[in-house]
Steps between C-alpha positions, in 0.01 A plus 500: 500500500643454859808310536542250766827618713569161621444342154745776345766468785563157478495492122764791519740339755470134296565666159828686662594194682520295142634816337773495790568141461507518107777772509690312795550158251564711242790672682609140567477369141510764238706737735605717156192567351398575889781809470394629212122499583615644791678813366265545241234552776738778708593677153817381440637538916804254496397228700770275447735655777226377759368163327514219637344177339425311833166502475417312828713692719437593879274757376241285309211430779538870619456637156209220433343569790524846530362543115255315560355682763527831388320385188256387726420841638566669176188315365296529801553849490418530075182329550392713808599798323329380150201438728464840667539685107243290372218569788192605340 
């Protein structure tokens, strides 16, 4: 089955863009149980020293945009590689 690259780009970079948004309002609005999800995911690293619950800080389009397009490529590139595996 070949995988559109297109298709799977933009349905990459959308599903990071919400997932980027998602954490953003949660930094905003549950900014604890943003910490501890946090640490959990980086084993226990202390991130407390560095945390800062402004969620919409100078930062936010740069990191939105930025993840975004990455993810965009990232997908591209998974479906072109997918593709070229599963060549008959």
């Amino acid at each position: 089955m070949k995988l559109n690259e297109k298709a799977f780009a933009n349905a990459s970079a959308i599903l990071i863009g919400v997932v980027y948004l998602f954490c953003r309002f949660a930094v905003a609005f549950i900014p604890g149980l943003s910490m501890a999800v946090t640490r959990s995911w980086f084993h226990g690293f202390d991130v407390g020293r560095m945390w800062t619950p402004r969620a919409f800080s100078e930062s936010f389009l740069l990191g939105l945009v930025t993840a975004v397009v990455l993810s965009w490529g990232a997908g591209w590139f998974f479906a072109w590689l997918h593709n070229a595996f599963t060549k008959k």
